[in-house]
Backbone and ligand atoms as CSV (ligand in chain L), in Angstrom:
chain,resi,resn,atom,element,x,y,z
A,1,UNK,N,N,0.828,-1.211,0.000
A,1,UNK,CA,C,0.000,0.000,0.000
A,1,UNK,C,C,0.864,1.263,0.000
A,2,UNK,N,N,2.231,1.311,-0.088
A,2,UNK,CA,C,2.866,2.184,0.087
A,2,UNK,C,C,3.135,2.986,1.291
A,3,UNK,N,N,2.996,2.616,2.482
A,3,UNK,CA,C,2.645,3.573,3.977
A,3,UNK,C,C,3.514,2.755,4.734
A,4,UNK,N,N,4.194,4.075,5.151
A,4,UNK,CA,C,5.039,3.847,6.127
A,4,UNK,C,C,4.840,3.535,7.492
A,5,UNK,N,N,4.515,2.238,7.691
A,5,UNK,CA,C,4.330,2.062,9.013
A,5,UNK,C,C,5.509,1.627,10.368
A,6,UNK,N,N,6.560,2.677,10.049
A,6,UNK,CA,C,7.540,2.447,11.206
A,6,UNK,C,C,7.123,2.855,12.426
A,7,UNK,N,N,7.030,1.991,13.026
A,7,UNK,CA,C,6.662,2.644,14.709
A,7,UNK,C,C,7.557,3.485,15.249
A,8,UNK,N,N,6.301,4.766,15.858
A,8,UNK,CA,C,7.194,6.080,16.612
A,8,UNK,C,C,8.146,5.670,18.030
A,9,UNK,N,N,8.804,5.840,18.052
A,9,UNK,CA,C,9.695,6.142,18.974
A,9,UNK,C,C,9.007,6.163,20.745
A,10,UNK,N,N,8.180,6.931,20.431
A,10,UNK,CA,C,7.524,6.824,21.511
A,10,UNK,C,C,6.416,5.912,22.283
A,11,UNK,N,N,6.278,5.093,20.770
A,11,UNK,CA,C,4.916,3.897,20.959
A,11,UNK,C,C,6.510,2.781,21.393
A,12,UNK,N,N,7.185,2.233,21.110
A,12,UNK,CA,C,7.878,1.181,21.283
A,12,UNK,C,C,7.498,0.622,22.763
A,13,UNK,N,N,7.666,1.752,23.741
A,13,UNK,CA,C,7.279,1.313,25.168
A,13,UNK,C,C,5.812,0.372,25.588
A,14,UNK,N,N,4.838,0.957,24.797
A,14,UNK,CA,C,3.705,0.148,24.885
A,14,UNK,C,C,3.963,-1.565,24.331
A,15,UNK,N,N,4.289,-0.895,23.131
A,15,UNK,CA,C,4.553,-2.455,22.484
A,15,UNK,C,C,5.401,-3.804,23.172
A,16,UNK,N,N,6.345,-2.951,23.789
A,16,UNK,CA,C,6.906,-4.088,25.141
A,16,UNK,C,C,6.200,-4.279,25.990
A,17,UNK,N,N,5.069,-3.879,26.745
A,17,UNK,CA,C,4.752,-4.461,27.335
A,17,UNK,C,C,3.751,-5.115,27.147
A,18,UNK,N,N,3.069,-4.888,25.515
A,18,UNK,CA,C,1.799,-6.292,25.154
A,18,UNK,C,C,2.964,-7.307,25.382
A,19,UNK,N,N,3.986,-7.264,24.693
A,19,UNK,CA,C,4.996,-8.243,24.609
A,19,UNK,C,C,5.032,-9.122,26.353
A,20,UNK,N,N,5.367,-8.182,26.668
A,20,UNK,CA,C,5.918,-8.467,27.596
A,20,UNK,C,C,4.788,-9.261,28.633
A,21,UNK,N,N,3.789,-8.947,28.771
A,21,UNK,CA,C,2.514,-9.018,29.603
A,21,UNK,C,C,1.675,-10.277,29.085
A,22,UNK,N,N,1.545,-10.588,27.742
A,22,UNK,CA,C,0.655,-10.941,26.909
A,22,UNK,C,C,1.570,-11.925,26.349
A,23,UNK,N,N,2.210,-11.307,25.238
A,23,UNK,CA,C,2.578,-12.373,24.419
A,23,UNK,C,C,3.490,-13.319,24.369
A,24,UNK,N,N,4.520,-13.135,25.606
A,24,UNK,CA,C,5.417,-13.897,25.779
A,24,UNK,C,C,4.958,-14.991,26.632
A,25,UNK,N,N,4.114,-14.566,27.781
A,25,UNK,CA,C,3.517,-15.183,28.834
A,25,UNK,C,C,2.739,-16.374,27.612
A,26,UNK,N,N,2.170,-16.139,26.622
A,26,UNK,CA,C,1.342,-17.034,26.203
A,26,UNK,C,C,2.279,-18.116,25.682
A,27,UNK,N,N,2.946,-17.473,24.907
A,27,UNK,CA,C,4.084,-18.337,23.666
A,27,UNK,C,C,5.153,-19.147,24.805
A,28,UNK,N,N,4.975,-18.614,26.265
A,28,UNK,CA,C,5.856,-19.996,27.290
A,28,UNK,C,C,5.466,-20.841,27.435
A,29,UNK,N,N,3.624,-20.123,27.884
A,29,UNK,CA,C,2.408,-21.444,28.241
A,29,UNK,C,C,2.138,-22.620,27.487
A,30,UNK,N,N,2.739,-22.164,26.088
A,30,UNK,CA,C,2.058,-22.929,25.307
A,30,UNK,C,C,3.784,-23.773,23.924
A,31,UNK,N,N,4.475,-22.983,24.574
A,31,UNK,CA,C,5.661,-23.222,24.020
A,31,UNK,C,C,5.545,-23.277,22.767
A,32,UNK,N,N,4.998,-22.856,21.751
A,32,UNK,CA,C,4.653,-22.868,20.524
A,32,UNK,C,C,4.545,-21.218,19.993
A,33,UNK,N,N,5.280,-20.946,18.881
A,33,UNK,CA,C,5.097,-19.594,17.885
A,33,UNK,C,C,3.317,-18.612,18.502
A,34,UNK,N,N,3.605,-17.678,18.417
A,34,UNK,CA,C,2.221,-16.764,18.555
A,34,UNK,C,C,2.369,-16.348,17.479
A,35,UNK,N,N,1.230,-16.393,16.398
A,35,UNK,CA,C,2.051,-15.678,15.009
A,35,UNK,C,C,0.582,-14.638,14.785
A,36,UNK,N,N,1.810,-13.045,14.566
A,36,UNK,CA,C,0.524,-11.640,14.816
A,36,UNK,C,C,0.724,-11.402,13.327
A,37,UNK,N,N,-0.850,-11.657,12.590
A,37,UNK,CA,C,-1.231,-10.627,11.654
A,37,UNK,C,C,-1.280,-9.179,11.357
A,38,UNK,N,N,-1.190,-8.633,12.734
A,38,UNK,CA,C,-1.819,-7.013,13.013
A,38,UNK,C,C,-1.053,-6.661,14.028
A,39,UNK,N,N,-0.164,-5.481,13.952
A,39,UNK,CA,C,0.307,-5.276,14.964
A,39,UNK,C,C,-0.048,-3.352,15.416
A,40,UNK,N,N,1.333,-3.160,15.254
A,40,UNK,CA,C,0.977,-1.852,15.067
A,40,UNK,C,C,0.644,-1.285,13.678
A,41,UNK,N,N,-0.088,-0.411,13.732
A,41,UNK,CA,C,-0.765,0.503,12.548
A,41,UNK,C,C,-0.992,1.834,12.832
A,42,UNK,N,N,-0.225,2.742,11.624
A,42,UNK,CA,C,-0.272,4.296,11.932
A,42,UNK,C,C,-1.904,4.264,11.301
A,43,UNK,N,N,-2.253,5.659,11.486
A,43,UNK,CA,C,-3.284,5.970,11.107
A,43,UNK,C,C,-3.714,5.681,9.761
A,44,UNK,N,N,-3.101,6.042,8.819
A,44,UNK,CA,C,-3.365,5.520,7.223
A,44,UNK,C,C,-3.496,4.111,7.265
A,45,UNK,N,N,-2.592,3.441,7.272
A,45,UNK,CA,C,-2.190,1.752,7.502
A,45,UNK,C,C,-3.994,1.565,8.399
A,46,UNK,N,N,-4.058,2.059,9.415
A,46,UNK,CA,C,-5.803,1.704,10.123
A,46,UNK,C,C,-7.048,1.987,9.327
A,47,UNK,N,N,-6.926,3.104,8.382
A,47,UNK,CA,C,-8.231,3.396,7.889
A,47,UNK,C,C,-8.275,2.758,6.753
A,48,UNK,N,N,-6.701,2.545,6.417
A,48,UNK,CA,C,-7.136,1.708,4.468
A,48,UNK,C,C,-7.050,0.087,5.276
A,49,UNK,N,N,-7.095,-0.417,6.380
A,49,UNK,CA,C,-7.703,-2.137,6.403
A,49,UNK,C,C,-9.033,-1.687,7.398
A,50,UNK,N,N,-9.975,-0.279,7.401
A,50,UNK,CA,C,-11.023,-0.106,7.717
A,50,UNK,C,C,-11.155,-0.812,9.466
A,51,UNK,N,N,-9.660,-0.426,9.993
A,51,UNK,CA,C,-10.055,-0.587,11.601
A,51,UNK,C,C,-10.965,0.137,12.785
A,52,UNK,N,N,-11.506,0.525,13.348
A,52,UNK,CA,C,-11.948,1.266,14.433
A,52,UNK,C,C,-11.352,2.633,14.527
A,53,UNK,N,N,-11.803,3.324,14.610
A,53,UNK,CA,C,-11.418,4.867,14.780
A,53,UNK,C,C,-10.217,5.414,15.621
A,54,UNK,N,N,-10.602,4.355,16.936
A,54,UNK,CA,C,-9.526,4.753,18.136
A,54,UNK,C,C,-8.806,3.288,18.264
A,55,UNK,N,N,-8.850,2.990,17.561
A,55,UNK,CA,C,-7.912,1.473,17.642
A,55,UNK,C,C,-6.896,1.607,18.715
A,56,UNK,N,N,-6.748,0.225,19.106
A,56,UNK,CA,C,-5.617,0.055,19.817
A,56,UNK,C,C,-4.042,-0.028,19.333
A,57,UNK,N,N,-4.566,-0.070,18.165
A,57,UNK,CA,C,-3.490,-0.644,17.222
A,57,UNK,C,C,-2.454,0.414,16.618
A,58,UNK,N,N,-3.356,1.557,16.397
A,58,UNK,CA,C,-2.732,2.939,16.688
A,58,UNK,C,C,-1.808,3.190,17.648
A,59,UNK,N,N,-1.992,2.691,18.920
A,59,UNK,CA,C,-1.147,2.893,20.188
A,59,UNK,C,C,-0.037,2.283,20.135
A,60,UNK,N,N,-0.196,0.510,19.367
A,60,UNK,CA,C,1.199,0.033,19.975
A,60,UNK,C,C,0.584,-0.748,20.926
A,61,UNK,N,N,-1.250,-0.870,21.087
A,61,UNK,CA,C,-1.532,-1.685,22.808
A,61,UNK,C,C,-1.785,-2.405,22.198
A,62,UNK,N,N,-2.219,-3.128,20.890
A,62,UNK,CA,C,-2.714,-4.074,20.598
A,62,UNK,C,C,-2.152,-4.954,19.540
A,63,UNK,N,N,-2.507,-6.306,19.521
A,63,UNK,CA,C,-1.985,-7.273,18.637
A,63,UNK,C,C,-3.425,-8.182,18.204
A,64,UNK,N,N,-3.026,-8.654,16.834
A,64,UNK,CA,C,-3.863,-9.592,16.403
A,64,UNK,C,C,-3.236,-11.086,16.272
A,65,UNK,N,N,-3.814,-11.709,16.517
A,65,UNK,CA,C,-2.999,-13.269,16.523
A,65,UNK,C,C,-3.588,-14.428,16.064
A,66,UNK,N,N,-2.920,-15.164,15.754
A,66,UNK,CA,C,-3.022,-16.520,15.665
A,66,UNK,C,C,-2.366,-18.178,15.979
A,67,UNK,N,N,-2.718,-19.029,15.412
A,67,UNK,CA,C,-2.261,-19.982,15.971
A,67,UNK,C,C,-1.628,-20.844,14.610
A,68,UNK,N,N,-1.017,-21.515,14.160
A,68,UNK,CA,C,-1.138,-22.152,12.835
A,68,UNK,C,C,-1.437,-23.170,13.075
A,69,UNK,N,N,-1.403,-24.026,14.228
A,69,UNK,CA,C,-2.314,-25.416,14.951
A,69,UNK,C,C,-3.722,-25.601,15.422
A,70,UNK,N,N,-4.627,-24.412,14.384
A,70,UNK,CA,C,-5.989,-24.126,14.182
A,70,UNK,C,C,-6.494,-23.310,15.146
A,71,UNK,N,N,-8.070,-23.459,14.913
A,71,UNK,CA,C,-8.961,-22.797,15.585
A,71,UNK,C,C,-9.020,-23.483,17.234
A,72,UNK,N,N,-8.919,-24.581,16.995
A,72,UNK,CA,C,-9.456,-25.417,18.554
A,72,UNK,C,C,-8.108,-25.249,19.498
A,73,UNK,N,N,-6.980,-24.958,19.078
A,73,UNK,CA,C,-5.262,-24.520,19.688
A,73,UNK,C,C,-5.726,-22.863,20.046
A,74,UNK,N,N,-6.426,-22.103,19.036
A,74,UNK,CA,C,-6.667,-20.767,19.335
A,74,UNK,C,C,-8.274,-20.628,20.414
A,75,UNK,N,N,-8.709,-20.994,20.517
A,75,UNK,CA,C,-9.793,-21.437,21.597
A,75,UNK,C,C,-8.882,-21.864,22.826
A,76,UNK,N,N,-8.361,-22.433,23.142
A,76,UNK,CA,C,-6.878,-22.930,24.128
A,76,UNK,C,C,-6.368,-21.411,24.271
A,77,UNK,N,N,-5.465,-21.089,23.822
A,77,UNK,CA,C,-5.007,-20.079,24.223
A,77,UNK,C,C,-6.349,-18.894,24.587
A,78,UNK,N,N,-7.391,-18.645,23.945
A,78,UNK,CA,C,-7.998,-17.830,24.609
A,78,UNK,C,C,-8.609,-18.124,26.198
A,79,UNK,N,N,-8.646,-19.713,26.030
A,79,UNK,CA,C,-9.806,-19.401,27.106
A,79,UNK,C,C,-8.764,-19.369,28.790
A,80,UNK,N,N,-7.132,-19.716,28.413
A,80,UNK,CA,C,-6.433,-19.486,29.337
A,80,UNK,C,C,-5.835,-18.223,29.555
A,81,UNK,N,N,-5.784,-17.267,27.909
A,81,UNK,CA,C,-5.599,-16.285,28.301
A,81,UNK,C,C,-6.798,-15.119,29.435
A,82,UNK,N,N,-7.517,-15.541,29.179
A,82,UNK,CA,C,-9.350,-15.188,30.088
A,82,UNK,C,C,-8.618,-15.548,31.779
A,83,UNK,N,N,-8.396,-16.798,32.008
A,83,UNK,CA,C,-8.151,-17.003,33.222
A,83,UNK,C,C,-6.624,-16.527,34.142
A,84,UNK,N,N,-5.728,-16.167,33.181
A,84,UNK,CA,C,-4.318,-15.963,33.596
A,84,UNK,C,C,-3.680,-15.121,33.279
A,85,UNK,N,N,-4.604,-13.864,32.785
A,85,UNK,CA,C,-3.577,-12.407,31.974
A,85,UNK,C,C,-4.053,-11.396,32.431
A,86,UNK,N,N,-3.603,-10.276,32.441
A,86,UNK,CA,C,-3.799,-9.152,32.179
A,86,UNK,C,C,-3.532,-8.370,31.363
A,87,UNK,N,N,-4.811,-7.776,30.875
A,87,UNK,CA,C,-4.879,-7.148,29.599
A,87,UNK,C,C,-6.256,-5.972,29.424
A,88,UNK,N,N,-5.994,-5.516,28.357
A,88,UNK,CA,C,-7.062,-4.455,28.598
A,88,UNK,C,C,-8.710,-5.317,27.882
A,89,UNK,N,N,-8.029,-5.594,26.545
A,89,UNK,CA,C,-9.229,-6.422,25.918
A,89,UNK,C,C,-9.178,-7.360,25.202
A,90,UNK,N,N,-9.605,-8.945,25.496
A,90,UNK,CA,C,-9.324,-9.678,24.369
A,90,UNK,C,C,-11.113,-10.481,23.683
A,91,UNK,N,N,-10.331,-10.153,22.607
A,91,UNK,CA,C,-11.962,-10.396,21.581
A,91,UNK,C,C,-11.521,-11.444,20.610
A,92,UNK,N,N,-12.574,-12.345,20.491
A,92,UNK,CA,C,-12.695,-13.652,19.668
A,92,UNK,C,C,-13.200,-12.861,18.441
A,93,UNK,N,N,-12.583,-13.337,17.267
A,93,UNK,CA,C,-12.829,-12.760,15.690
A,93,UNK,C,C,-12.984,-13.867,15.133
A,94,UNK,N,N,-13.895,-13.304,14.418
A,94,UNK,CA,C,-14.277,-14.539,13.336
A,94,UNK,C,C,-14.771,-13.528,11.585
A,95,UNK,N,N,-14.187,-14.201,10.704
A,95,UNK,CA,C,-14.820,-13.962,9.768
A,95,UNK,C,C,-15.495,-15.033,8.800
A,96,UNK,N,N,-16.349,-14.387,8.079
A,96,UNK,CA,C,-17.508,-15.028,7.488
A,96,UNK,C,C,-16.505,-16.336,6.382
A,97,UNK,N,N,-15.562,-16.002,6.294
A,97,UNK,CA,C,-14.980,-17.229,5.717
A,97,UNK,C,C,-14.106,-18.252,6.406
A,98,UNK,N,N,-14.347,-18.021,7.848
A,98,UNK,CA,C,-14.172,-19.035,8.703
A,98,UNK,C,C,-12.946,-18.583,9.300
A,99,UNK,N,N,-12.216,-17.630,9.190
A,99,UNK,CA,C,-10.829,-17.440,9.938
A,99,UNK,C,C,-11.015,-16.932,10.731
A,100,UNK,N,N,-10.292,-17.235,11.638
A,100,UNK,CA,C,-10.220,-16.927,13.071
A,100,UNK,C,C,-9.191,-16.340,13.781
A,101,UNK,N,N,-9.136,-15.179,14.550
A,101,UNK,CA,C,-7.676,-15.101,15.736
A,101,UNK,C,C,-8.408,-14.168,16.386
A,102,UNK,N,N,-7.537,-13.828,17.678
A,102,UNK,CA,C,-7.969,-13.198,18.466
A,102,UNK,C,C,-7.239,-11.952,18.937
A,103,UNK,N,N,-8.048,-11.161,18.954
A,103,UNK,CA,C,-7.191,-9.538,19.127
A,103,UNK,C,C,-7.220,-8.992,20.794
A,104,UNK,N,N,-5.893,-8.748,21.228
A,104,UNK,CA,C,-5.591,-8.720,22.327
A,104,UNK,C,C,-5.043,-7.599,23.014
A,105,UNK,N,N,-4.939,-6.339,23.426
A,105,UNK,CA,C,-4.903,-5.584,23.969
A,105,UNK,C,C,-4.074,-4.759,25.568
A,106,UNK,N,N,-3.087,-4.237,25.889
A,106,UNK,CA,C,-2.841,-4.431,26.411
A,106,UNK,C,C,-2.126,-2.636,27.195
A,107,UNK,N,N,-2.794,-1.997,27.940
A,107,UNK,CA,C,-2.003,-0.843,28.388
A,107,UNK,C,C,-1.167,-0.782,29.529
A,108,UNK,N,N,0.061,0.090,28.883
A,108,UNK,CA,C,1.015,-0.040,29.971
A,108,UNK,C,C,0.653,1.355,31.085
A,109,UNK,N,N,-0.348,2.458,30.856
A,109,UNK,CA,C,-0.864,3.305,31.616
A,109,UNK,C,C,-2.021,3.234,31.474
A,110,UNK,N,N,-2.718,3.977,32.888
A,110,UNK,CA,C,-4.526,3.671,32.728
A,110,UNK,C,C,-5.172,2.728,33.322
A,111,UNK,N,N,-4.068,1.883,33.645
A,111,UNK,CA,C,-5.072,0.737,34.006
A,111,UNK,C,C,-6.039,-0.632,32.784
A,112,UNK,N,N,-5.948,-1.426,32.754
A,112,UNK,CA,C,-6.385,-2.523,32.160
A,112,UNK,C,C,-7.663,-2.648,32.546
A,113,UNK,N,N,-8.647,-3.077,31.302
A,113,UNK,CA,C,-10.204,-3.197,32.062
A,113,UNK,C,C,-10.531,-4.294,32.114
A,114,UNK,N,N,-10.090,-5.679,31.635
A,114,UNK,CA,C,-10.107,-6.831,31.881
A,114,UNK,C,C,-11.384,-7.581,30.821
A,115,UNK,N,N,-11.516,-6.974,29.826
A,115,UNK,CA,C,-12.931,-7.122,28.944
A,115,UNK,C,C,-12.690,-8.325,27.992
A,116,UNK,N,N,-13.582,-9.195,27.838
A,116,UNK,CA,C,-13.422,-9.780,27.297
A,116,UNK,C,C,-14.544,-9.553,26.329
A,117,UNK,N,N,-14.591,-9.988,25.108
A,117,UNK,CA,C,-15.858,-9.555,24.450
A,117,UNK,C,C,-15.806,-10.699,22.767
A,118,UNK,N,N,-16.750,-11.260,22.479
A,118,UNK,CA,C,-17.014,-11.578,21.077
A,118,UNK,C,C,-17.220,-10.295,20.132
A,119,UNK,N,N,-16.280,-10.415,18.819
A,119,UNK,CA,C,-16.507,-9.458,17.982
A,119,UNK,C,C,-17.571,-9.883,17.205
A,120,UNK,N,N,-18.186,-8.675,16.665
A,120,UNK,CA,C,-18.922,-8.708,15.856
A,120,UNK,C,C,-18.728,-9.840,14.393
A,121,UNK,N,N,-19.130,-10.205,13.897
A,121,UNK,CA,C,-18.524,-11.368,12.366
A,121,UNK,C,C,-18.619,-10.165,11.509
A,122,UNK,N,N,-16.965,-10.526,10.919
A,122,UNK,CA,C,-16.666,-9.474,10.087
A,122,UNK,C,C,-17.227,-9.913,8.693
A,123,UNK,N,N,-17.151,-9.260,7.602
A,123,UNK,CA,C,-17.184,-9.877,6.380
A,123,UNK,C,C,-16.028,-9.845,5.521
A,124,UNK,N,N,-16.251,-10.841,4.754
A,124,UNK,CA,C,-15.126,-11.251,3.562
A,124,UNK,C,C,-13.919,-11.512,4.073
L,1,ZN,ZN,ZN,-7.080,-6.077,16.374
């Protein structure tokens, strides 16, 4: 798409600590690759894949993920990430052509709200 999506200087800090909080904790639990579709996204990079306005993803708080050992390995990791993380929000995605991962959230100020939520079914 042509867009420069180098992360600012100043987001890096957030991004360590999804890392740090979230994604490492999972990828020990489970000793297996976390592999993120979505990570960070400047503003252009968010509106041309039609993300949320205030995305997290903008920040650096959020990641999208998957599993390559399916849906029922990514059900596993969610439903332990639910019982054993802290995080701001993690949401089950699904799209209408059956793919699946889960987008996960994570602030290093503010406070974490602990939300868990089903996304809406995206299309295409
Ligand atoms: Zn996401």
């Amino acid at each position: 798409m042509g867009i420069d999506n180098r992360v600012p200087d100043a987001l890096i800090p957030n991004l360590q600590a999804l890392c740090q909080h979230v994604l490492e904790p999972l990828r020990q639990q489970f000793k297996e690759p976390v592999f993120i579709s979505s990570g960070y996204r400047c503003p252009a990079l968010n509106s041309c894949v039609k993300g949320a306005k205030k995305s997290q993803h903008m920040k650096g708080e959020a990641a999208d993920i998957y599993s390559r050992q399916g849906s029922k390995r990514l059900r596993e990791w969610y439903l332990w990430m639910v019982d054993n993380l802290h995080f701001d929000q993690l949401i089950w995605e699904t799209r209408a052509n059956g793919s699946k991962w889960i987008h996960v959230s994570y602030k290093r100020t503010g406070g974490n709200r602990q939300q868990v939520l089903r996304g809406r079914e995206l299309r295409g």
